[in-house]
C-alpha positions as CSV (number, residue, x, y, z in Angstrom):
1,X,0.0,0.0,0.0
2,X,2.7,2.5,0.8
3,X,3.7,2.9,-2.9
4,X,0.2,4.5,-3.3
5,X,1.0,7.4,-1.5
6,X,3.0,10.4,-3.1
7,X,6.2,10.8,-1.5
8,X,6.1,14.3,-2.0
9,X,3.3,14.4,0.4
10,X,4.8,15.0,3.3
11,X,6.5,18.3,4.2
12,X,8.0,18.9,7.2
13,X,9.1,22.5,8.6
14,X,11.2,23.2,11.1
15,X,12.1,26.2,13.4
16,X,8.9,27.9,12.3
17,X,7.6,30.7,14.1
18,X,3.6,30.5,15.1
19,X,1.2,32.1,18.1
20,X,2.0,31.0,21.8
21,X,-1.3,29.7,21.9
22,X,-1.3,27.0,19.5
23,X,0.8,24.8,21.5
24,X,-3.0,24.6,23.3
25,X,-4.5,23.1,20.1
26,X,-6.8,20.1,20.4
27,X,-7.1,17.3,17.6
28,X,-8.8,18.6,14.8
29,X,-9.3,21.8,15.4
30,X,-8.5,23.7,12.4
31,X,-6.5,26.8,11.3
32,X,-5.4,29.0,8.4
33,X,-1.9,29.7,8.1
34,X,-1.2,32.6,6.2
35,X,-0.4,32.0,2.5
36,X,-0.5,28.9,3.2
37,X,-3.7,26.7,3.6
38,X,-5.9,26.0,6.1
39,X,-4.8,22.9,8.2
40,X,-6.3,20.7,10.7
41,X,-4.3,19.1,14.0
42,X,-3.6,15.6,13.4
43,X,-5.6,13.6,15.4
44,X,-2.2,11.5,16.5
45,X,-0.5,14.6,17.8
46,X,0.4,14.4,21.4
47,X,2.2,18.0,21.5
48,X,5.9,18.6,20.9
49,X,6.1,18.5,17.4
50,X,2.4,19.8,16.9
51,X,1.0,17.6,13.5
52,X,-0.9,19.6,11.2
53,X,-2.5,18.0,8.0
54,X,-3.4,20.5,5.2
55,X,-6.9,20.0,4.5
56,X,-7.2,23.1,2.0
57,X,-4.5,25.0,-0.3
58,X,-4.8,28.6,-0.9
59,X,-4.5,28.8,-4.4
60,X,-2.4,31.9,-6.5
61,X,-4.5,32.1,-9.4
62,X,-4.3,35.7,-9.5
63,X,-0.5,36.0,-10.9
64,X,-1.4,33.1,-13.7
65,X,-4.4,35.5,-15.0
66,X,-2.6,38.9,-14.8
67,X,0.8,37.8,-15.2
């Protein structure tokens, strides 16, 4: 099954910088992240690192219609 999945689905980032009060996040709650997507906390994370699956991408159709 596992060569199903894209292996350029998985990013990890490190040393990024976010809001004190996300490491109070609760499975599934969900989020936007600027420029980015809006994500939902993995329902597997137990904290430190937080797991965040993006659910939605923000798409930049604006430069491929006026660029």
């Amino acid at each position: 099954m596992g060569e199903k999945i894209n292996p350029s689905s998985k990013v990890v980032l490190k040393d990024c910088i976010i809001e004190p009060s996300i490491k109070d996040v609760k499975a599934e709650e969900k989020f936007q992240f600027f420029r980015h997507g809006y994500f939902c906390v993995d329902k597997y994370s137990t904290g430190v690192p937080l797991i965040f699956n993006r659910i939605v991408p923000l798409k930049d159709s604006w430069k491929a219609k006026n660029g």
